[in-house]
N, C-alpha and C positions, 0 to 999 in steps of 0.2 A: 854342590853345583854352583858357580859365579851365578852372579845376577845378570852377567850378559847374556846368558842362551837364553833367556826369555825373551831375547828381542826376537823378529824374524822378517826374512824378508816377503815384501808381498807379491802375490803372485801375477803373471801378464794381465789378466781382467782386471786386480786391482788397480794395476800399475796405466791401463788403458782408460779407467774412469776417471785418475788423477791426473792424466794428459787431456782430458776432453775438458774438465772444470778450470783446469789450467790457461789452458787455450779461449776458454771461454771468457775467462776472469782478466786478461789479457786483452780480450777483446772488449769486454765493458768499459776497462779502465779510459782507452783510445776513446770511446763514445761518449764518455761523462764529461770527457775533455773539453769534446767537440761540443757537446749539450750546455757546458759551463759557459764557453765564448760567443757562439749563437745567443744563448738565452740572454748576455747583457748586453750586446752588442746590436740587435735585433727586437730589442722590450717583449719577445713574447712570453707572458708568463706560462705558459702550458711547457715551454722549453726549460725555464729555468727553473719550474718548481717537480717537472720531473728530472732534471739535473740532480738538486736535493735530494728529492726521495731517490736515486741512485747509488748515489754517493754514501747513505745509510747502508742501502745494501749490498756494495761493494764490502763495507767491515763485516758483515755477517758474512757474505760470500767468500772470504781471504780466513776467515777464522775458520770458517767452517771447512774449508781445504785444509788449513793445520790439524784439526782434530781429526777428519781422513785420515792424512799421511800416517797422523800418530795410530789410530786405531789399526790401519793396514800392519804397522812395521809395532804394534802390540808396546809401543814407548810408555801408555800408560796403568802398562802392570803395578805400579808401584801403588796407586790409587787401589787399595783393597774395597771399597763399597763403590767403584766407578767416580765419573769427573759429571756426574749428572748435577751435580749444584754449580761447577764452573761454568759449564754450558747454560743454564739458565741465568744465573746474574750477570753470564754477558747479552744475552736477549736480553732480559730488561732491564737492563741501562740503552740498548738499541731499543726499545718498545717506548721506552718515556720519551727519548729524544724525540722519536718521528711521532709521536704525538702531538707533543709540542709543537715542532716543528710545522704538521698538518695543519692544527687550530692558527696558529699564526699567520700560514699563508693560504688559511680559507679564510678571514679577515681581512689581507691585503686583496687578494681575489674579489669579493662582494665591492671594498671600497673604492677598486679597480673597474668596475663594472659602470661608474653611476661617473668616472669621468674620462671623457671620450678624448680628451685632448692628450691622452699619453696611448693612443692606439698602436699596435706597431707595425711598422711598415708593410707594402707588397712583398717585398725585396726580402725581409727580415724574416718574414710567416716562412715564403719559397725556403730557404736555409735552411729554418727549424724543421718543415717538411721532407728535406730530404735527407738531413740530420737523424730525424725517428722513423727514416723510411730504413738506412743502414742500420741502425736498432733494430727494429722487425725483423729483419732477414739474420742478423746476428741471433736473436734471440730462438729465430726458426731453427737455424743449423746446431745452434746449443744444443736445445732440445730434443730433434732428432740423435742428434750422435750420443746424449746421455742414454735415452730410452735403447738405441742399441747397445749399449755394454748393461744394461739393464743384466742382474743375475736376480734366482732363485731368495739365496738370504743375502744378500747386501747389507750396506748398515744401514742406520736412520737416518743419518746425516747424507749420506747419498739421495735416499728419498726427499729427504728434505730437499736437496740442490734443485730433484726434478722440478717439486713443487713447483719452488721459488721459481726455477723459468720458465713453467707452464703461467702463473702470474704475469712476469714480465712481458713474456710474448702479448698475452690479454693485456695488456695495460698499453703496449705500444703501438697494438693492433685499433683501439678505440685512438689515443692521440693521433694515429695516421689518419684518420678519419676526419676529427676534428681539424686539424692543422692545415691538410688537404683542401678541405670548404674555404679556410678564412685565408690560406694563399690564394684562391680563384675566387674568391669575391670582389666586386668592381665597389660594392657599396663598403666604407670604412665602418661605418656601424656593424655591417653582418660582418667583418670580421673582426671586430674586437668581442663581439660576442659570439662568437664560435670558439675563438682565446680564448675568452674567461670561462666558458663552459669546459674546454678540457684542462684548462687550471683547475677547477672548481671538483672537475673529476679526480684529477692528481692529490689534492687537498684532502678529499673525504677518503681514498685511497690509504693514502697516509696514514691518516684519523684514525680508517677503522683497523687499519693492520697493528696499529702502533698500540692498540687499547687492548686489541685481540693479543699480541704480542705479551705485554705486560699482565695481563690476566690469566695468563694461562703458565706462567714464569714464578710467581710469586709465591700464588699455593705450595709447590715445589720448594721453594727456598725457604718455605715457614713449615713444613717439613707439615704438610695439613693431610688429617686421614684421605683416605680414599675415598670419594664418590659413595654414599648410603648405600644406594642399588646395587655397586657391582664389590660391596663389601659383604653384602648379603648372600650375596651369591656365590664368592669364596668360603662364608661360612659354609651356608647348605653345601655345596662341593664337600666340604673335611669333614662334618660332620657323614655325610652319606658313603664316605670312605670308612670311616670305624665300625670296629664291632663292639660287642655290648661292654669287652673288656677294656676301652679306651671312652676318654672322656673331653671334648674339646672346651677348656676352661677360660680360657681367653684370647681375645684375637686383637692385633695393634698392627697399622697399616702407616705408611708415610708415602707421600707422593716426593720424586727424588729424580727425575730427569727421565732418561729413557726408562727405566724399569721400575714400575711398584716394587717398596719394600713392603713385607707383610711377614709379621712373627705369631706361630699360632703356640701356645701353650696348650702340651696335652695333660693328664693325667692317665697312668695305663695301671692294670691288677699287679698285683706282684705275681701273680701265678703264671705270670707269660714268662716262658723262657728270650735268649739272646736271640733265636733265631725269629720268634716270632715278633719280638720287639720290635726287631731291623724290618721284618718283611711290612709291622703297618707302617713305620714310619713310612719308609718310601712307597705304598700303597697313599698314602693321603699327601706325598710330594704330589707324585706321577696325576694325583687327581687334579689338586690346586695348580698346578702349573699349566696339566692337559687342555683345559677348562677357560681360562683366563688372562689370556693374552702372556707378555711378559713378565716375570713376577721374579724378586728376588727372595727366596722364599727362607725362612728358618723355622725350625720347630725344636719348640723346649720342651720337657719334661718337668713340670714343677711339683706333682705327689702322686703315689700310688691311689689308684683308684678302686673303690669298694668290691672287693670279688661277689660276683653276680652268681 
């Protein structure tokens, strides 16, 4: 058989979520635009430095629609152990930047704070406020229309997408708040400090997504066992699957993107026949997998074990 019928087409639900994140990502792009020319034009920092942290999550947003398309239309059969290590080193290289990028403009934010002669205008805040007010409602109708194509097994990366703009919405649902006060302030102080406090929001935003980001990306890429507790509990799982004639000898775990890999080494009797061989193995698959989330599971056989 060619290696093209492995591809396949996806079906209307797919094809419906990839027009909603489509449309959505579409819509961002228009807003980050707007959020770019406000933010400089206008000095508010709450505008310009969720501009930034936008603009970050627009590349993870566009990638993460490529990896869809591909998973829907099966493009990455070719990858035998999955594309979980591509997907992770491109988060974090996205997690260090907006780190960075947070620590830097929660330092110009604070040095922002203590000098009132660069406030930004009535005029400039009104803009930015109705700038993140078209944001909000953007990010409302996202949301909704994801949640309804919402399916049963969907992929991760879809999950993910919700995630991300159940976040966004929360993020622009506080700046409309903040941006809001320091357009309707008469006093220029309360509104530069209504600015720097949703900068200052925007900033540690950043910070902690960007550390959470990279923290959770890197274990993965260093190919780092499994969690103690829920490696222990795979064991007890395989071992409570065997009978006296099978013996679990060793167990090797790697963290690798969506799915734990995990390799248990059995020893079994010689005195099992083929059929029973076959029935434990997959008696301590069906267990380890039942049991514990996602798992990409193997089992070796490395020596006959002591008839009992």
């Amino acid at each position: 058989m060619g290696e093209s019928v492995k591809f396949r087409n996806p079906t209307p639900e797919q094809m419906s979520q990839e027009r909603t994140i489509i449309y959505a990502s579409i819509a961002d792009s228009l807003i980050v635009t707007a959020q770019v020319t406000v933010g400089l034009t206008s000095g508010s920092l709450t505008m310009l430095g969720d501009s930034v942290r936008a603009s970050f999550m627009l590349i993870v947003e566009y990638y993460s629609l490529w990896i869809l398309r591909g998973i829907h239309r099966n493009r990455f059969h070719r990858y035998e152990f999955g594309i979980g290590k591509l997907e992770q080193f491109i988060v974090m290289i996205v997690g260090v930047m907006i780190t960075l990028v947070g620590l830097w403009f929660l330092n110009t934010t604070v040095t922002r704070l203590f000098n009132t002669d660069v406030a930004p205008s009535p005029l400039g805040l009104a803009a930015a406020a109705i700038v993140n007010g078209i944001n909000f409602m953007i990010n409302l109708f996202a949301l909704y229309a994801m949640l309804q194509n919402e399916e049963k097994n969907e992929s991760d990366i879809y999950r993910a997408q919700v995630k991300s703009r159940s976040i966004k919405l929360i993020n622009s649902l506080v700046l409309q708040i903040t941006l809001t006060i320091a357009a309707l302030a008469t006093d220029p102080l309360i509104a530069l400090v209504m600015d720097t406090a949703g900068a200052g929001f925007v900033s540690c935003f950043m910070t902690f997504n960007g550390v959470r980001m990279t923290a959770r990306s890197v274990p993965q890429l260093l190919d780092t066992p499994l969690p103690s507790q829920k490696l222990e509990k795979i064991i007890e799982t395989a071992k409570g699957a065997c009978d006296l004639a099978v013996d679990i000898k060793a167990v090797r775990s790697r963290q690798s993107g969506r799915n734990d890999h995990v390799e248990i080494a059995v020893a079994m009797a010689s005195h099992l026949s083929a059929d029973q061989f076959r029935a434990q193995l997959i008696r301590i698959s069906d267990a380890v997998k039942g049991g514990n989330g996602e798992i990409d599971l193997s089992i070796v056989v490395t020596e006959e074990s002591p008839t009992t």
